[in-house]
C-alpha positions as CSV (number, residue, x, y, z in Angstrom):
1,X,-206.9,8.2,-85.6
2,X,-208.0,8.2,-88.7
3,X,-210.9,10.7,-88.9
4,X,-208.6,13.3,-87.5
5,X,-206.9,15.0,-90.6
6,X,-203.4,15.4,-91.2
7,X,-200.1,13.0,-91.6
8,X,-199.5,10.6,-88.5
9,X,-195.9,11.1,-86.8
10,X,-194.4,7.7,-85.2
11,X,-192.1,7.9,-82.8
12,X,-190.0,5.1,-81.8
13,X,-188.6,3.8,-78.7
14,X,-184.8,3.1,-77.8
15,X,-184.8,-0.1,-75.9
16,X,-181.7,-1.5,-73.4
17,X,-181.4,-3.7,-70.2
18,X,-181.1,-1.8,-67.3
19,X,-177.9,-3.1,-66.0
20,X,-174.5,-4.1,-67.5
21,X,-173.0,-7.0,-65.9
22,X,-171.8,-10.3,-67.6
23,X,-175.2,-12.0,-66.0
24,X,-177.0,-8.9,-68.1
25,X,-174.8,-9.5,-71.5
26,X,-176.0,-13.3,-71.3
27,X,-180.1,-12.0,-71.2
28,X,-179.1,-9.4,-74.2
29,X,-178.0,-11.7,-76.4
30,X,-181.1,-14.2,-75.3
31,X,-183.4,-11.4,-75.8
32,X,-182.7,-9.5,-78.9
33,X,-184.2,-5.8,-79.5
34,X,-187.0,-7.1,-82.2
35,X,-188.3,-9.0,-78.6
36,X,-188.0,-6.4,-76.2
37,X,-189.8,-3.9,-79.1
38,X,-192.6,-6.5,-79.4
39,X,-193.2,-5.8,-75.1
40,X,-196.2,-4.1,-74.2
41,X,-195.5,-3.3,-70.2
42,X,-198.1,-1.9,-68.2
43,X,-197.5,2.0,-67.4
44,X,-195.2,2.3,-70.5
45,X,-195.7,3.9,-73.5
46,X,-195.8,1.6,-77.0
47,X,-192.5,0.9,-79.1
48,X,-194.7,2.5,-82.0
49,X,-196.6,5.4,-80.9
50,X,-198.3,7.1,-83.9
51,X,-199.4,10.4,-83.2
52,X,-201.7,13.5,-85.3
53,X,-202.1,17.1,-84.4
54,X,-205.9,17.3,-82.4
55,X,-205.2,13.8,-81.0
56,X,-206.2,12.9,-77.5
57,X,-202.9,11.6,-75.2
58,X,-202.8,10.8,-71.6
59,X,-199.2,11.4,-69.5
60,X,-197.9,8.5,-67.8
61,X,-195.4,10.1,-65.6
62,X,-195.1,13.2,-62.7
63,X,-193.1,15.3,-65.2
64,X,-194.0,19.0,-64.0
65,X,-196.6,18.7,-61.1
66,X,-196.2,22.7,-60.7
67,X,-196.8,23.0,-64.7
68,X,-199.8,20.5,-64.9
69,X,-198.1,17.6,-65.7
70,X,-198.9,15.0,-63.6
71,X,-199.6,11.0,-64.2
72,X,-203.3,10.5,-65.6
73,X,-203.1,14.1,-66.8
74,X,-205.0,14.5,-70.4
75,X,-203.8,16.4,-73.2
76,X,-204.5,17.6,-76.8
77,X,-201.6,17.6,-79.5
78,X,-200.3,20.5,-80.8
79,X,-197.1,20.1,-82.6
80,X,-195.4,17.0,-83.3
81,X,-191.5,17.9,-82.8
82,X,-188.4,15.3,-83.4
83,X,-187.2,15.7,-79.4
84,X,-190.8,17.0,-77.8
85,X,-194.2,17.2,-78.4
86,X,-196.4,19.9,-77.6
87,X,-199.7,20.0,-76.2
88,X,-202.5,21.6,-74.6
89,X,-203.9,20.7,-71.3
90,X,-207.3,19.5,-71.3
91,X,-208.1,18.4,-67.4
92,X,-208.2,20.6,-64.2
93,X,-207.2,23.5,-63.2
94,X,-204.2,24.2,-65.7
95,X,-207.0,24.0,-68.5
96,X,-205.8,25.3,-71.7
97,X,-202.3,25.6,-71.2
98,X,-199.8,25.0,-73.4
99,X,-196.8,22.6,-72.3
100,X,-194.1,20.3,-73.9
101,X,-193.2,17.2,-73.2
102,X,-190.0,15.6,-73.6
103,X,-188.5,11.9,-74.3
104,X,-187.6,10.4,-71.4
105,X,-186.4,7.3,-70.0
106,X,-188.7,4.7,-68.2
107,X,-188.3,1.7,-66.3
108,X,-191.5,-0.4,-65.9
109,X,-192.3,-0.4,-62.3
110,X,-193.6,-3.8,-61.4
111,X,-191.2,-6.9,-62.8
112,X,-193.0,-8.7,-65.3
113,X,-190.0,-9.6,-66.6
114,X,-187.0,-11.9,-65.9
115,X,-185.0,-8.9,-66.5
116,X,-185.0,-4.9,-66.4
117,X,-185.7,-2.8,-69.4
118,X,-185.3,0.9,-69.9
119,X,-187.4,2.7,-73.1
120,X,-186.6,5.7,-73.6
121,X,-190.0,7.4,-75.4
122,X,-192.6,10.1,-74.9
123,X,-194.6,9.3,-71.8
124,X,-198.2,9.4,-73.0
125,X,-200.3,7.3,-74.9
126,X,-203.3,7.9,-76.9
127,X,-206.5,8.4,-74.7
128,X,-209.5,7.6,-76.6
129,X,-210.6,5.8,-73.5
130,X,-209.5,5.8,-70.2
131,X,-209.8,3.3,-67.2
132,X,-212.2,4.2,-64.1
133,X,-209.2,4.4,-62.0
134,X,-207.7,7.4,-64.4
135,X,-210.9,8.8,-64.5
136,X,-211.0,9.6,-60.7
137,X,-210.6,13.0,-60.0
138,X,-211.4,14.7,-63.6
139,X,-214.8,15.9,-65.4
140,X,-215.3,14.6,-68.6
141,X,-218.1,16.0,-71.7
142,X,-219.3,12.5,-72.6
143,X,-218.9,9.2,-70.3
144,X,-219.8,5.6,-71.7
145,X,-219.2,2.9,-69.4
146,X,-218.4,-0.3,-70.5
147,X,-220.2,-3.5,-68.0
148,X,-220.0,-6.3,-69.8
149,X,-217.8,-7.2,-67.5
150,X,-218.5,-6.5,-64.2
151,X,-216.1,-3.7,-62.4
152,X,-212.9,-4.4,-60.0
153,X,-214.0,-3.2,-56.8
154,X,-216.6,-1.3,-54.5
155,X,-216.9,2.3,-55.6
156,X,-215.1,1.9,-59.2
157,X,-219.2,2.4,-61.1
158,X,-219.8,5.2,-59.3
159,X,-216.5,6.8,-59.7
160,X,-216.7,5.8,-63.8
161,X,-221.0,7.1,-64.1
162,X,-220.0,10.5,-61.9
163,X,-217.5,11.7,-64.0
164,X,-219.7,12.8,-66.8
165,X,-220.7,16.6,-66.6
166,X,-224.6,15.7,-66.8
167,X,-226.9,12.8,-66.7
168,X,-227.7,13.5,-70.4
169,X,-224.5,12.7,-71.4
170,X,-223.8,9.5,-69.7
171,X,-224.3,6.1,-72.1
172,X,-223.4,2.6,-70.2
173,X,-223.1,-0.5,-72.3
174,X,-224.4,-3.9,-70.6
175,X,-224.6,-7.7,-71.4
176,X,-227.2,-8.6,-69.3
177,X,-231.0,-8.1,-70.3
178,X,-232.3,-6.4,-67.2
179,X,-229.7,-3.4,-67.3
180,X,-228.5,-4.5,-64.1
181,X,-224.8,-5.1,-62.6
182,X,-223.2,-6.6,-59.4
183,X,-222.0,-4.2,-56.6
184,X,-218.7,-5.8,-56.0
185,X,-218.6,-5.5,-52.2
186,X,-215.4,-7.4,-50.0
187,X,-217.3,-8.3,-46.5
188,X,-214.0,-9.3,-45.2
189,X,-212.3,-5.8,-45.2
190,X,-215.3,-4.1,-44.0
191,X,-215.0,-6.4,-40.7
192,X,-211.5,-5.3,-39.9
């Protein structure tokens, strides 16, 4: 973030419990906002999220399908607004459109939680990197994969080294001497 020039704009998130019941008022006052701030939920965006003009994001949400804005969609920042951000579409088809995107409300969707939270926040976060699962589907400049851990499942490296536009362009980081990784491969679902 820092090597892109300009001031950084942070937005902030509103936090609340979903519901509000007497069982509900009990878990507010047992989980105050400084707590549910400090949450990092998976598919949410950050309580802090610090943005500059030229920064990569990456939407979380279906906002606009028809528009381009879809979940795993990347974008470049344009303008930094107080109730929407604007920014250009950098993946598929809708390539070089401008679009906005507004604060919305979010609920996470798997319960990690003994309770449910709504954030209401921009729904993107910054996308210096991306996980092989995003990845599927787009074409990418420069790809470096990272193995030091070996991947999830069957198919995930060749999704992650077949983004990249050309071989030239492709870097992968490994742990292990011989430049060699493990084909994750589940025998028991190939049987059924």
């Amino acid at each position: 973030m820092n090597a892109f020039p300009g001031d950084v704009t942070s937005y902030f998130t509103a936090n609340k419990m979903s519901n509000d019941d007497e069982h509900d008022r009990t878990i507010t006052n047992r989980y105050p906002p400084k707590f549910l701030n400090s949450l990092n939920p998976f598919g949410l965006p950050p309580f802090k999220l610090d943005l500059k003009i030229g920064c990569p994001i990456i939407l979380l949400r279906n906002i606009a399908p028809k528009v381009g804005l879809c979940n795993g969609t990347r974008l470049m920042v344009v303008r930094c607004g107080t109730r929407i951000i604007e920014a250009q579409i950098l993946t598929r088809d809708k390539f070089g459109n401008l679009v906005s995107i507004p604060r919305i409300s979010l609920t996470p969707s798997s319960s990690e939680f003994p309770f449910e939270m709504t954030r209401c926040q921009f729904p993107i976060r910054l996308a210096y990197a991306m996980t092989i699962n995003k990845s599927q589907g787009q074409s990418v400049k420069f790809v470096g994969v990272d193995l030091c851990t070996s991947v999830f499942s069957h198919g995930q490296l060749y999704v992650a080294l077949s983004r990249c536009t050309s071989g030239d362009y492709t870097g992968v980081l490994s742990s292990d001497a011989s430049n060699s990784t493990t084909n994750i491969v589940h025998p028991e679902v190939l049987l059924q």
